[in-house]
PASEBA-1860 file (N, C-alpha, C; in nm, 3 decimals):
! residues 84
1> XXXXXXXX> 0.457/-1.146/1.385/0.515/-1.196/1.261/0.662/-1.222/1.287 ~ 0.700/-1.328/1.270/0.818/-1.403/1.285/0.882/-1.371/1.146 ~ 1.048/-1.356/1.163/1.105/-1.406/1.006/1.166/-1.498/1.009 ~ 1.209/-1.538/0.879/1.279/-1.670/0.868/1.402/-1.632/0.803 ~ 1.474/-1.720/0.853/1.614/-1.702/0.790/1.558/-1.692/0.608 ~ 1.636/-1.579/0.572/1.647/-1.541/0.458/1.529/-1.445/0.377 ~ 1.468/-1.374/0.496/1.377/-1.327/0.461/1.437/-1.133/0.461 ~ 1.331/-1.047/0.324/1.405/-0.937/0.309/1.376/-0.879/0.485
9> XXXXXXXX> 1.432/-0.796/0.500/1.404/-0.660/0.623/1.295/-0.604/0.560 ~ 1.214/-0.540/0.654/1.105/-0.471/0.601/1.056/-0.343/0.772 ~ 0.940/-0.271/0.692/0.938/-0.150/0.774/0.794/-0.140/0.729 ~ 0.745/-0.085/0.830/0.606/-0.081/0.819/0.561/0.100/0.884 ~ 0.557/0.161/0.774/0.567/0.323/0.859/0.400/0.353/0.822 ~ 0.352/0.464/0.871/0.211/0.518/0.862/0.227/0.691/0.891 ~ 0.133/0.768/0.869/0.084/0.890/0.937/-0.091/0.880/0.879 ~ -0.137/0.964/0.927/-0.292/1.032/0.925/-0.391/0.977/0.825
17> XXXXXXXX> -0.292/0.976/0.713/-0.357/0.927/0.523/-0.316/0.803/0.437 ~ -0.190/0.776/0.519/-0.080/0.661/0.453/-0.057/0.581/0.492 ~ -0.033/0.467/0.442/0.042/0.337/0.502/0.146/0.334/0.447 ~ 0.286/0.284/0.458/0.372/0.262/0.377/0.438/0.108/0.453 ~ 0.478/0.041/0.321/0.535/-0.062/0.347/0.720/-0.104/0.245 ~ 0.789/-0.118/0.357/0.918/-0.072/0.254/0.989/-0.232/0.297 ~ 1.033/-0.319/0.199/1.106/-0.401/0.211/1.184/-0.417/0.042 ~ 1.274/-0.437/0.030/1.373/-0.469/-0.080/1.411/-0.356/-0.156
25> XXXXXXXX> 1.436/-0.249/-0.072/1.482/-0.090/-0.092/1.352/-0.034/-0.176 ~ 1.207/-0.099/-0.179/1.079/-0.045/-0.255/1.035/0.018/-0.109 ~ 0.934/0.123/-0.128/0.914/0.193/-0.024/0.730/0.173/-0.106 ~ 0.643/0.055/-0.070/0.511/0.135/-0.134/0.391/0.173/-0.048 ~ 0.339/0.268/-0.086/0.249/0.376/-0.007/0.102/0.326/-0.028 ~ 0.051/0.294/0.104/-0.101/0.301/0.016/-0.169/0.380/0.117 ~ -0.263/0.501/-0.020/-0.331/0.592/-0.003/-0.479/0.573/0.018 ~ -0.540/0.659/0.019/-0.689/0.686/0.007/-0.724/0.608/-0.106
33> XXXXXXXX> -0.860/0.585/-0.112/-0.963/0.547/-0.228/-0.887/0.477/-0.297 ~ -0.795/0.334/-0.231/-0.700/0.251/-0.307/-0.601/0.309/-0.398 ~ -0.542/0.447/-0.387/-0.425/0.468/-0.456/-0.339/0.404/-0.410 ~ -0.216/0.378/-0.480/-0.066/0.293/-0.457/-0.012/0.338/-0.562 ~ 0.090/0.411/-0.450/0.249/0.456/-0.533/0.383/0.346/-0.474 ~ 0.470/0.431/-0.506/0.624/0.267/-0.522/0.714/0.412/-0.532 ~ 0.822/0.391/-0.462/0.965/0.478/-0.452/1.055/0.396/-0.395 ~ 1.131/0.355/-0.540/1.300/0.291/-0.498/1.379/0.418/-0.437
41> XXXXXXXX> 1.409/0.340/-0.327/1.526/0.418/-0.211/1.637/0.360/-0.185 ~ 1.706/0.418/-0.178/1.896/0.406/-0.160/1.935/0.381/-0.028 ~ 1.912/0.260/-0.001/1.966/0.249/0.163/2.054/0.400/0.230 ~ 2.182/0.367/0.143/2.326/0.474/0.195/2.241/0.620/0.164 ~ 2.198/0.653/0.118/2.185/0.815/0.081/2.017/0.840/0.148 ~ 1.944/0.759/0.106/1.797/0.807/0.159/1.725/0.813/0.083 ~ 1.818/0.860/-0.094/1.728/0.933/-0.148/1.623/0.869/-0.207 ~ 1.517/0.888/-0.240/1.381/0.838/-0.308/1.334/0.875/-0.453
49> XXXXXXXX> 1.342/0.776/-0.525/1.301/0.824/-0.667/1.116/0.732/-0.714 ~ 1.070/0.762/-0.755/0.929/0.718/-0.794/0.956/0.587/-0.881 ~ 0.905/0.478/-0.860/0.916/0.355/-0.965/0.781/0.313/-0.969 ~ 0.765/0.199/-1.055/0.661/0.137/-1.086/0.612/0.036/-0.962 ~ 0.450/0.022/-0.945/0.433/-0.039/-0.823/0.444/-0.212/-0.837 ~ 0.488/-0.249/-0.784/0.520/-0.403/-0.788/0.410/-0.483/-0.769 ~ 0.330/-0.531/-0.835/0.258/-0.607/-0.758/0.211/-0.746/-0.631 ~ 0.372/-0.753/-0.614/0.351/-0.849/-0.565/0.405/-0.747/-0.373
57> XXXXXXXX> 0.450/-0.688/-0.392/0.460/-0.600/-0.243/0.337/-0.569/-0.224 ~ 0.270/-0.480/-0.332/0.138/-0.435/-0.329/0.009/-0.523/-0.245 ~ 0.028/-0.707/-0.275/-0.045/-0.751/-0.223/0.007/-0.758/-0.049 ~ 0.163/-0.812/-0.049/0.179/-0.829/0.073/0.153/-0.663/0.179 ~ 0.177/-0.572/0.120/0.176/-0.420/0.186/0.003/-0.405/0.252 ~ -0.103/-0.447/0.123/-0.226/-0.471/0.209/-0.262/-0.557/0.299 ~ -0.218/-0.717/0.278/-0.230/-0.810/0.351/-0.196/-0.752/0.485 ~ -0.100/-0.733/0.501/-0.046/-0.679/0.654/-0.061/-0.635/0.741
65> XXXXXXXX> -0.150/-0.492/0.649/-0.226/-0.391/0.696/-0.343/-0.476/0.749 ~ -0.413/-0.497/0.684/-0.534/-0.603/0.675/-0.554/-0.631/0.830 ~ -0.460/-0.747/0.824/-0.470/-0.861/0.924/-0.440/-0.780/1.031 ~ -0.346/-0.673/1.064/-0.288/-0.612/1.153/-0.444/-0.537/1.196 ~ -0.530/-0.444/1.136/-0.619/-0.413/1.177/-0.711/-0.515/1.234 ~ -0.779/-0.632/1.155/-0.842/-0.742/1.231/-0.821/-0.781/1.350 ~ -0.693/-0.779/1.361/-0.664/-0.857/1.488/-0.682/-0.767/1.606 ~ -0.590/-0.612/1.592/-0.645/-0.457/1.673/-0.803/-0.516/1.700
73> XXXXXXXX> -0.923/-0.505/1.570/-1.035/-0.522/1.646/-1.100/-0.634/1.723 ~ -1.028/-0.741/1.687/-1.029/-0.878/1.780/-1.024/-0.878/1.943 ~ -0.936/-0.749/1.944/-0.850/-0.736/2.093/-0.725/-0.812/2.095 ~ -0.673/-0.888/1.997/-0.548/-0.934/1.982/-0.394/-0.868/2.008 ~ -0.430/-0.733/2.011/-0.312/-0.647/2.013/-0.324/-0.583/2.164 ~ -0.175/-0.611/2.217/-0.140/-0.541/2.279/-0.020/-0.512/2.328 ~ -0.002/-0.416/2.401/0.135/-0.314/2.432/0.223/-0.400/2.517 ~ 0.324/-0.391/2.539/0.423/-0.518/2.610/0.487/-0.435/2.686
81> XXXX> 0.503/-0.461/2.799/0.619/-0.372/2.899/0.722/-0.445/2.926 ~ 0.859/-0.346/2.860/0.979/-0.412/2.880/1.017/-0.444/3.054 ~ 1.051/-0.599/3.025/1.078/-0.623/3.139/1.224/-0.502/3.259 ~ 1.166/-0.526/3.393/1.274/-0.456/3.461/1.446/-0.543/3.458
END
């Protein structure tokens, strides 16, 4: 995935149960059995407060996931060794 000039920053974090997808200081989580939570975060401080889930991250946060797995089972993905 390429960006384009003028596109937000974004972060794509995970562990064991979660996906999280954070771009435009929204941080949203998607859980088990289709739960989705949303936590506005404070670049400078860190801190995280609970907001309403956006729907429109919501779609891009699955899409991502989505395609990112498809392609894993395609064999599309793989590891890159930084050049010497």
């Amino acid at each position: 995935m390429f960006e384009q000039a003028g596109d937000a920053p974004r972060a794509f974090l995970s562990n064991y149960q979660e996906l999280g997808y954070y771009k435009a200081d929204t941080l949203t989580v998607l859980g088990l059995k289709k739960r989705a939570a949303a936590y506005r975060v404070d670049p400078k401080t860190g801190e995280a407060a609970a907001a309403p889930v956006d729907p429109q991250l919501l779609k891009e946060a699955v899409a991502y996931y989505q395609e990112a797995f498809h392609a894993f089972k395609r064999g599309e993905l793989e590891l890159r060794q930084k050049a010497k």
